[in-house]
Structures are given as structure tokens and as C-alpha cells.
N, C-alpha and C positions, 0 to 999 in steps of 0.2 A: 556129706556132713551138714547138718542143719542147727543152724547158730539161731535162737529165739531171742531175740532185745524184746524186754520188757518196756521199758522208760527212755533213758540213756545209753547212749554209746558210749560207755566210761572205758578207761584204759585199760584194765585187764580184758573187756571184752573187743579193744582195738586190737590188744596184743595174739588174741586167737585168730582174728580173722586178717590181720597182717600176717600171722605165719602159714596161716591155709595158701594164704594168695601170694606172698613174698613174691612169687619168680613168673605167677601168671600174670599179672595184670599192673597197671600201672592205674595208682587212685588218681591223678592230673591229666589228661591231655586236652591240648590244643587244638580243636575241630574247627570246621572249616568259619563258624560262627565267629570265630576269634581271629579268622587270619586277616590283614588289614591290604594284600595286595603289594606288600613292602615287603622284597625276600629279605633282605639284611632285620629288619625287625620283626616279621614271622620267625624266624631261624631263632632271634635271642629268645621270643616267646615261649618255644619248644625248647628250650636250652634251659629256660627258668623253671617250665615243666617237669623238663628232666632234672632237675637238682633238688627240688620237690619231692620229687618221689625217691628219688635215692635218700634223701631225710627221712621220708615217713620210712622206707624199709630199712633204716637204722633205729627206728624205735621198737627197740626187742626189750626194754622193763630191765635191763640190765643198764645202772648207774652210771659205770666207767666207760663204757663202752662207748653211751650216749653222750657222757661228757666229750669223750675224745675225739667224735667225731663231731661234732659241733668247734669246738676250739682248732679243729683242724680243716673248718671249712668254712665260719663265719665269714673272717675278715673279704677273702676272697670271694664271698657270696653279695655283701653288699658293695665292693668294688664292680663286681659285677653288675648290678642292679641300677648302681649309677651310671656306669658307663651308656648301658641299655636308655635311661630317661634322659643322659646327656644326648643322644642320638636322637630319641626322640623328637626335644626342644630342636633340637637343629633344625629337622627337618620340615617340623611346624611352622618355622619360623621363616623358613626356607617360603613356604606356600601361604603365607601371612592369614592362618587359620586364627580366625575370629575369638576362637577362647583359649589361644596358647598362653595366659595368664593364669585361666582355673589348672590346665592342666599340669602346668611347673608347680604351680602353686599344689596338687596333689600327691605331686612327684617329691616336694620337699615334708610333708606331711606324713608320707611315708616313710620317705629316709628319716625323719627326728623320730618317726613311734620306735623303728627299727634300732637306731644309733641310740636312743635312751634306755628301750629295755636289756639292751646288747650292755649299754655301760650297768643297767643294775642288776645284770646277774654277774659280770665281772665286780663287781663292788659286793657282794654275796648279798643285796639287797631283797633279791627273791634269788629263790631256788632253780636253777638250770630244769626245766622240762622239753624236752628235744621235741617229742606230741605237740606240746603248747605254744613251743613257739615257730613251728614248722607250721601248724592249724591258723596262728595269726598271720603268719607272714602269707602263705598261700588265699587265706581269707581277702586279707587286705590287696596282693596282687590283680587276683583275677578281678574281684571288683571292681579296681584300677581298669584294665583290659576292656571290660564288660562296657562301664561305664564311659569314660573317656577314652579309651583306643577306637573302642568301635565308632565313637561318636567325630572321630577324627577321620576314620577310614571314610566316610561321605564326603566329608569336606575335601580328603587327595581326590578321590572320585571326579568332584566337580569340578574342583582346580586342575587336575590334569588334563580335563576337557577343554578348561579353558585353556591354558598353558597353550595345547594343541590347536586352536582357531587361533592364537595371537600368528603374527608374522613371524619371524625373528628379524634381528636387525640386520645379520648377514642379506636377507632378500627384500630388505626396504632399499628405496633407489631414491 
């Protein structure tokens, strides 16, 4: 089958090529470019992947459906999401990485875009689109990732080298 996009990728022509591929393919993964050397934080990476794509293959243009599973997965998605950046900071903070200020500070950027448009589509402020806001949140993540995980992943790199030439104090005398 061959799907011709003129212009845009607009929602009914997401909705065809979502249901071509529903069960083949996954539109998010985590390649090796994204993995930072940190199994516990690779792992939630592939975990935010996967919850990603299980969103997008719940936008079938069907209202209630969309509604429900959104309302049935928000809350738990951004507990999640924090948990994840709390981990993060930790461990940054842990290896006294130079820009663990910008990175919290993007960490908290993203939780208020999230927690504000979260609260205005509960306040009917804008209209629930599961697409829209499955395409921003995914948007905003990987970016995240791209931009600042990866730029962190050098910094373990070099600190764990260093880490390894210090002594420890067990074998100072």
C-alpha cells in the first residue's frame, strides 16, 4: 500500500498509516545514540519509549476511547517522568556534573508544560487530543535526551575515569 503525503501529516492521514503499522513497528525507539551507559536510566528511557508508542497506537480518531485511555494513564505517566528526572539529578549531582542547574532547570520546564496543559485540558480549557499531546510530550522528551542526557553521558564518561585513578580512602595509609 502506498500512502502519497502531499503537504502535511495531518490526522486522518496519521490514522491510516497508524493502522497499516499498529502491530509492526514501533514510531519511538531508543538506539544506541541515546543510551547514556546508566542501565537503571537506559531502561526508564526504553520505558518512556514504550509508553509513547503505546499512546500513539491508541490514537485511532475514536473520541472516547482516546479520552480513556489518556485519563487512564496521565497521572501515572508523569509520576513516572518525575521519578525518571529525580534519578537523574541524583545521580548528577552525585558526579558534580558542571551543568546540573540547566538540566533540573529543564527537567522542571518540562514537568510545568506537561502539569499546565494536563490541568487545561482537565479544566476543558482546550480540547483532549491524545496525537497532540502524545507528539508534544514525545517532542519535548527526546529533545530533553538528545540535548542534555547525551551531553551528561560525556561528562559520567570522564568522571568515571576519573572516579577510577582517585585512590579510595579504604587504601590511603
Amino acid at each position: 500500500m502506498n500512502i502519497i503525503i502531499e503537504k502535511t501529516l495531518d490526522r486522518k492521514v496519521f490514522h491510516v498509516i497508524n493502522y497499516v503499522y499498529r502491530e509492526k513497528m514501533d514510531f519511538i525507539e531508543i538506539g544506541y545514540e541515546y543510551l547514556l551507559g546508566v542501565p537503571e536510566i537506559d531502561n526508564q528511557h526504553k520505558e518512556l519509549a514504550k509508553r509513547l508508542n503505546n499512546a500513539i497506537k491508541h490514537c485511532t480518531g475514536k473520541k472516547k476511547d482516546e479520552d480513556k485511555f489518556y485519563y487512564e494513564n496521565i497521572d501515572y505517566s508523569i509520576k513516572f517522568l518525575k521519578s525518571h528526572f529525580d534519578l537523574e539529578e541524583k545521580i548528577l549531582c552525585k558526579t558534580d556534573y558542571e551543568n546540573t542547574e540547566k538540566h533540573k532547570a529543564d527537567h522542571k520546564k518540562i514537568l510545568d508544560e506537561i502539569t499546565k496543559m494536563t490541568e487545561d485540558i482537565e479544566k476543558k480549557k482546550i480540547e483532549l487530543n491524545l496525537f497532540y499531546v502524545t507528539a508534544f510530550v514525545k517532542e519535548r522528551v527526546m529533545k530533553h535526551i538528545k540535548k542534555h542526557d547525551v551531553a551528561a553521558k560525556k561528562h559520567f564518561i570522564e568522571g568515571n575515569k576519573i572516579n577510577e585513578a582517585r585512590p579510595s580512602a579504604k587504601t590511603k595509609r
